[in-house]
C-alpha positions as MATLAB code, in Angstrom:
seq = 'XXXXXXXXXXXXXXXXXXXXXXXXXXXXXXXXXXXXXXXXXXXXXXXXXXXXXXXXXXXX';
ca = [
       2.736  -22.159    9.181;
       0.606  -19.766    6.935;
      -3.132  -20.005    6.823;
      -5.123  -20.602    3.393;
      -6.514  -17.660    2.121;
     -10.089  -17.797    2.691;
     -12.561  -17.344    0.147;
     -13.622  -13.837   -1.317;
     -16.628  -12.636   -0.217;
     -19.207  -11.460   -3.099;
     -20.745   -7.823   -2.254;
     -24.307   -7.645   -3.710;
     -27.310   -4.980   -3.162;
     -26.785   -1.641   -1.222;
     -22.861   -2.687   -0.081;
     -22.242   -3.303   -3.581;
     -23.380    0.011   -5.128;
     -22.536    1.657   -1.851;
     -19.218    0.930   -2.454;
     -19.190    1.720   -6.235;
     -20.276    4.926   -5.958;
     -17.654    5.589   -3.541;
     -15.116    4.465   -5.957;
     -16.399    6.848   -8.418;
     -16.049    9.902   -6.239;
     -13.021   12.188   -6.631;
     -10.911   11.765   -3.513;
     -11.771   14.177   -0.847;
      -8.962   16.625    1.015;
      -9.397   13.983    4.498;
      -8.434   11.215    1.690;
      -5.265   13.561    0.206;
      -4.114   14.382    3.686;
      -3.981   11.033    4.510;
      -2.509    9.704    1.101;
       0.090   12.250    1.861;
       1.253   11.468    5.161;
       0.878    7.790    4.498;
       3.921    8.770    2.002;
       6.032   10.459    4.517;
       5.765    7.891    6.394;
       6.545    4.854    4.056;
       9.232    7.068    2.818;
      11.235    6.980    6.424;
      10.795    3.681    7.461;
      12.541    2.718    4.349;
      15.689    1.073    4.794;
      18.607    0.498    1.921;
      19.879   -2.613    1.517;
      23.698   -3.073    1.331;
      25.433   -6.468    0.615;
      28.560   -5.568    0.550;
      29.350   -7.025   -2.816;
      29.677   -3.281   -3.847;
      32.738   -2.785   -1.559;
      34.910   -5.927   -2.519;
      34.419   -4.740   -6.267;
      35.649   -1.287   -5.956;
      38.856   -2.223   -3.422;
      40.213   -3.847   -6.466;
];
């Protein structure tokens, strides 16, 4: 059985602008390298989904 979701936590003071200006920052080449291969990855570890249903259609 799933947990509850706890509650979110409220970012005030330096973590809150800390944060915000890193937001606000153009992404740096480290951040598009990884963007990138995070892509490739999720691209081959995706899997099509057959039912089947296709098959008994076109037999016909």
């Amino acid at each position: 059985m799933a947990r509850p979701i706890g509650i979110t936590p409220t970012l005030t003071g330096k973590d809150a602008k800390r944060i915000l200006k890193r937001m606000n920052e153009p992404p740096t080449e480290k951040d598009k390298t990884f963007s990138k291969k995070l892509k490739e990855l999720s691209e081959k570890r995706t899997v099509p989904f057959k039912t089947g249903y296709e098959n008994k259609n076109t037999e016909k």
